[in-house]
C-alpha positions as CSV (number, residue, x, y, z in Angstrom):
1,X,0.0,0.0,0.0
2,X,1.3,3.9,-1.1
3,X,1.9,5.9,1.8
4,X,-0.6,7.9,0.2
5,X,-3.0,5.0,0.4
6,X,-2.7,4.4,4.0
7,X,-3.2,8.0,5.3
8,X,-6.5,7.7,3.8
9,X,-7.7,4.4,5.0
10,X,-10.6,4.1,6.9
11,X,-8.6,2.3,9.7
12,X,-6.2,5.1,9.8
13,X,-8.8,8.0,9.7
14,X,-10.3,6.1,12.7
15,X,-6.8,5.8,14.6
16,X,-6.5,9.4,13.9
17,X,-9.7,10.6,15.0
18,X,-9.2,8.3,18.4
19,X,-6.2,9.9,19.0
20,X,-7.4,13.3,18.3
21,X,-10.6,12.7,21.0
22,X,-8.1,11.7,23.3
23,X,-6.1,15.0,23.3
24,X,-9.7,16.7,23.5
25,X,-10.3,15.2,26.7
26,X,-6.6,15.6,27.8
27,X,-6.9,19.2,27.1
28,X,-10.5,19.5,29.1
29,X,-8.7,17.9,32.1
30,X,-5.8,20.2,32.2
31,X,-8.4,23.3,31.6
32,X,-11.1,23.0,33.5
33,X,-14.6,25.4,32.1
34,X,-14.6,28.9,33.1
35,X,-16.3,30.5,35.9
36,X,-20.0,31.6,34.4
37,X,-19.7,35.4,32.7
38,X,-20.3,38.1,35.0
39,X,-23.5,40.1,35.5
40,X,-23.5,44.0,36.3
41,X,-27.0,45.4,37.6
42,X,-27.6,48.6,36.3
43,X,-30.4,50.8,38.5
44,X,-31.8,53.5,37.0
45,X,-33.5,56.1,39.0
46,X,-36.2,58.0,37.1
47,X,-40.2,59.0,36.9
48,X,-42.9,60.0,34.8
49,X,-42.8,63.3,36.1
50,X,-39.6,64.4,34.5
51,X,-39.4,65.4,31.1
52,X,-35.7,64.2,31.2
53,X,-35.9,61.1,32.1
54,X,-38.1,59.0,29.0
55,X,-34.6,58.7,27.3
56,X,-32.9,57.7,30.1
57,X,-36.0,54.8,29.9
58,X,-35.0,54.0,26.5
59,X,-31.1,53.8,27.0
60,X,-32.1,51.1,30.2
61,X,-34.6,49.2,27.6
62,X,-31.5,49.2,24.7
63,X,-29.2,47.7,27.4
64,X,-31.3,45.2,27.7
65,X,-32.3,44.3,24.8
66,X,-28.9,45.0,22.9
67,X,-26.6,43.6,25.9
68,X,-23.6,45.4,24.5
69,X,-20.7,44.7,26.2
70,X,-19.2,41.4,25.1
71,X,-19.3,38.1,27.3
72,X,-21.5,40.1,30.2
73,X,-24.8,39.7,31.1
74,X,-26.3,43.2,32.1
75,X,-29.0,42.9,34.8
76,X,-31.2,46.3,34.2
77,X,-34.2,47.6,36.8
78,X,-36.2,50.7,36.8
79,X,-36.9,52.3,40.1
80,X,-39.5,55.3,40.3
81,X,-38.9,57.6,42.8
82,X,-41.9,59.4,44.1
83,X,-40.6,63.2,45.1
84,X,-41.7,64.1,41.3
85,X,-45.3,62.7,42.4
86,X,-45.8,66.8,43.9
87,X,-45.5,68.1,40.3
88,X,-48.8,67.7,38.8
89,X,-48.6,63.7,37.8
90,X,-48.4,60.8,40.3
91,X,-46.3,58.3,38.9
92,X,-47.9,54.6,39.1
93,X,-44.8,52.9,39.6
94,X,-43.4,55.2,41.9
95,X,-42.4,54.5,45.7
96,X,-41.0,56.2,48.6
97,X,-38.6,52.8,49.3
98,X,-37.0,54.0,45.7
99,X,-36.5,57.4,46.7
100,X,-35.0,56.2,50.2
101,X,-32.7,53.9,48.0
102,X,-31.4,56.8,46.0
103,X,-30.6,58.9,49.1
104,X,-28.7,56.2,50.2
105,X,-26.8,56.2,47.2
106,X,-26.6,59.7,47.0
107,X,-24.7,59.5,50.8
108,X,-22.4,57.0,49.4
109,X,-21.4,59.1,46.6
110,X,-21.2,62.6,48.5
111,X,-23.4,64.2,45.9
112,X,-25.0,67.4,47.4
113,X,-28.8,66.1,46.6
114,X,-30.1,63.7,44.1
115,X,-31.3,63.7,40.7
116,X,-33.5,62.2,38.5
117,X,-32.7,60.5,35.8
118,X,-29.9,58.2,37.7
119,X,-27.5,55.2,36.7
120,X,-26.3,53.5,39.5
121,X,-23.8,50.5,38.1
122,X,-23.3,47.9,40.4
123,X,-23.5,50.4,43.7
124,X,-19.8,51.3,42.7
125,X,-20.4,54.2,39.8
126,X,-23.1,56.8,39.2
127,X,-23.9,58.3,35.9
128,X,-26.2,60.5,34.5
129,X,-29.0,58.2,32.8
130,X,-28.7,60.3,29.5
131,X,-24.9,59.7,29.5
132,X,-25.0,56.5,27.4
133,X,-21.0,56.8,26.6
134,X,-20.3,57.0,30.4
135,X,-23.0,54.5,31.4
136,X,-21.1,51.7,28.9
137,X,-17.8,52.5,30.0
138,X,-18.9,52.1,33.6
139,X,-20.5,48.6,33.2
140,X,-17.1,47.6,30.8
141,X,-15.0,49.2,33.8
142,X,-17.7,46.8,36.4
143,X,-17.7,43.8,34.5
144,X,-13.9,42.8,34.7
145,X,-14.1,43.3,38.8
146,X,-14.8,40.2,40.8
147,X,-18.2,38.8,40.9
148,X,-19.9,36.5,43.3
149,X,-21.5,33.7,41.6
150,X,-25.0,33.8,42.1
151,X,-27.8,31.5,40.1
152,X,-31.4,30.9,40.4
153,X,-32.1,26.8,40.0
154,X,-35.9,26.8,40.3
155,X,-38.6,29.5,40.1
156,X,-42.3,28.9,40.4
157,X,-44.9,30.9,40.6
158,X,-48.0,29.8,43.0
159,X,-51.3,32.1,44.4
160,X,-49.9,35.5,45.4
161,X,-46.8,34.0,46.1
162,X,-43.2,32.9,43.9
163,X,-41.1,30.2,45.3
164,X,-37.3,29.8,44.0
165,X,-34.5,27.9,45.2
166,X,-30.9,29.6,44.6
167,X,-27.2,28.9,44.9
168,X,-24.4,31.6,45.8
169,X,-20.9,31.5,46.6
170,X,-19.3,32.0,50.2
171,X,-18.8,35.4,51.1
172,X,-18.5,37.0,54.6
173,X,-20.4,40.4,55.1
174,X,-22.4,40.1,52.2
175,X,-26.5,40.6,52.1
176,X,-28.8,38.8,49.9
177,X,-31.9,41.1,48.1
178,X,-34.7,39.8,45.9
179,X,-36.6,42.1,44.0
180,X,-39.9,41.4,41.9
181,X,-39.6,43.7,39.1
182,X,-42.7,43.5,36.2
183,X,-41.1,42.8,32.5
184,X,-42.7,45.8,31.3
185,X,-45.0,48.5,31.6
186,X,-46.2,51.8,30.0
187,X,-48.5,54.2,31.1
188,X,-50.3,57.4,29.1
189,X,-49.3,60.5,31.4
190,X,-52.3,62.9,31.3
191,X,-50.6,66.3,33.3
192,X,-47.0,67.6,34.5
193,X,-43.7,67.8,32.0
194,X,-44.8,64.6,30.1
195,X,-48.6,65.2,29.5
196,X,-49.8,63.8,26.4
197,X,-47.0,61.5,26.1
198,X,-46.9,57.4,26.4
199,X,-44.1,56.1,28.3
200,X,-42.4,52.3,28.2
201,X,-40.7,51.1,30.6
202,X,-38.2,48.0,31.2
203,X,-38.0,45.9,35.0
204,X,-39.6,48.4,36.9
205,X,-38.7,47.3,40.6
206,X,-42.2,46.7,43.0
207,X,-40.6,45.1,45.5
208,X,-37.3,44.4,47.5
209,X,-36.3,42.0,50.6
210,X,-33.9,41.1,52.4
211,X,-33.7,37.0,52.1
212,X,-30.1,35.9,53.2
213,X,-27.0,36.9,55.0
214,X,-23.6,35.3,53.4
215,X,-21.5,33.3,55.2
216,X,-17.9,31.5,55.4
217,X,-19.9,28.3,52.8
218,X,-21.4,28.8,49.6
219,X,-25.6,28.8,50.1
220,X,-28.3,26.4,48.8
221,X,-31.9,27.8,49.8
222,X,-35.3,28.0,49.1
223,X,-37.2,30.7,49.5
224,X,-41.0,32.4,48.6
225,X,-41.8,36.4,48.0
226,X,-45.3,37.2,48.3
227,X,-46.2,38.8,45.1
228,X,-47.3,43.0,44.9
229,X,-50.6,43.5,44.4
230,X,-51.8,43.0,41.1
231,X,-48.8,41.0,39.8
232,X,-50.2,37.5,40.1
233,X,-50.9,37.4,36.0
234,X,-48.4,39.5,34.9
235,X,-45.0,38.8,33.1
236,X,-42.5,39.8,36.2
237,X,-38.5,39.3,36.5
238,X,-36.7,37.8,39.8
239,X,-33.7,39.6,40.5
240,X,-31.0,38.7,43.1
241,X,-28.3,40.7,44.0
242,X,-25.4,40.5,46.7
243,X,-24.6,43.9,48.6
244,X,-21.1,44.1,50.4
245,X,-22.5,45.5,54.2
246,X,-18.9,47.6,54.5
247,X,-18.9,49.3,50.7
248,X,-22.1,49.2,49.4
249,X,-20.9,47.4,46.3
250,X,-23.4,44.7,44.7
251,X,-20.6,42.0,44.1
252,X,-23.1,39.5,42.4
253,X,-26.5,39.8,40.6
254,X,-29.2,37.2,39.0
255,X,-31.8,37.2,37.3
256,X,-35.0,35.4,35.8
257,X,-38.2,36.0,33.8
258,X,-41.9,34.4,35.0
C-alpha cells in the first residue's frame, strides 16, 4: 500500500480521530470550564414626572435588549422615585422605598442632593442616565471586577406568592436582596412635564427584601416572595443581587423571567 493509500484508510482516519478525541479530553482535564460570565445590575433612577428622564427609559430598555458589552450579562431595573409625584402627575410605579434607595446612594457618593434620571452601576459608579458613553464605559469598567457567583435553579410561581431555590458562593459580610420587578410597563401621562405622552418602561422594581446573609460556605436555599398587588398574572422578573455591608458594592446579581 502507497503511503498515500494508508493516510487515507478508513482504519487510519479512525486511529486518527481516536487519538485526536483523546487529546480533546486531555486538554479539558488540564483546563477545566470557566467560571459563568459576570452580571453587572444597572439601577436607574427616574419617573414619569420628569421630562428628562423618558430617554434615560430607552437607554435602560437598549441595554437590555442589545446587551452590548461582550461576554457580560447586564441585569437592568427601573426604580421610580416618588418626590416628582408633587409636580402635577403621580407616577404609578413610583415608591418612597425608591426614593430612600437613591438617598442612600446619593450618601455613598457625597453628591449634594439627588437627581432624577440616575445610573447606578453595580452600587460602585453613578452616571447620568442620558450619558450613554459614560454608562457603557462604567458597566465595561464593572464587568472585569470580581463577581460572586449567584444563580437561580428553580422558580415557580404559586397564588400570590413565587417560590425559587438559589445557589451563591461564600462570602462573609455580604446581604442577599430579591426584587420582583414587572417585564414591562407603560402608562399614558395625562398632566405635569410629560402630559400627552406614552411612556415604556423596562423591570420596573415593585418590590425588594432582604432573604439571606452570606457566610464562610457557599448557600443552597429555598425561599417564597409574596407577590405586589396586582402581579399575580403578569409577566415579572426575579432579580437577586449580593450587597457588600462595608462598601455598598453589589458583588453578584441574578436574574430570571416568570
Amino acid at each position: 500500500m502507497s503511503d498515500s493509500s494508508y493516510l487515507k484508510s478508513p482504519a487510519r482516519l479512525c486511529c486518527l480521530a481516536l487519538a485526536a478525541a483523546s487529546t480533546a479530553v486531555l486538554h479539558a482535564a488540564a483546563n477545566p470550564a470557566q467560571p459563568a460570565s459576570p452580571a453587572v445590575l444597572v439601577e436607574l433612577f427616574t419617573s414619569e414626572g420628569c421630562s428628562s428622564c423618558p430617554p434615560a427609559d430607552r437607554l435602560l430598555a437598549e441595554l437590555d435588549r442589545k446587551q452590548p458589552v461582550p461576554g457580560t450579562t447586564v441585569v437592568v431595573l427601573s426604580e421610580h422615585v416618588d418626590y416628582w409625584n408633587q409636580l402635577g402627575w403621580r407616577d404609578p410605579f413610583s415608591s418612597h422605598q425608591w426614593s430612600e434607595r437613591q438617598e442612600e446612594y446619593g450618601r455613598h457618593f457625597g453628591l449634594d442632593s439627588v437627581y432624577t434620571p440616575q445610573i447606578v452601576i453595580d452600587g460602585d459608579i453613578q452616571a447620568s442616565g442620558n450619558d450613554s458613553r459614560a454608562v457603557l464605559t462604567a458597566i465595561e469598567r464593572s464587568a472585569i471586577q470580581p463577581h460572586l457567583e449567584i444563580a437561580i435553579s428553580s422558580l415557580e410561581r404559586s397564588g400570590d406568592g413565587v417560590h425559587l431555590r438559589f445557589s451563591a458562593g461564600a462570602a462573609e459580610g455580604v446581604t442577599l436582596y430579591a426584587v420582583i420587578a414587572d417585564d414591562a410597563d407603560h402608562s399614558s401621562v395625562e398632566r405635569g412635564e410629560n402630559a400627552g405622552r406614552t411612556l415604556e418602561h423596562v423591570a420596573v422594581a415593585r418590590s425588594l427584601v432582604r432573604v439571606a446573609d452570606l457566610q464562610s460556605t457557599p448557600l443552597d436555599k429555598a425561599t417564597s416572595l409574596a407577590l405586589p398587588p396586582g402581579a399575580a398574572n403578569r409577566h415579572i422578573r426575579i432579580i437577586l443581587f449580593a450587597r457588600n455591608g462595608s462598601s455598598g458594592h453589589i458583588v453578584g446579581v441574578a436574574a430570571r423571567e416568570l
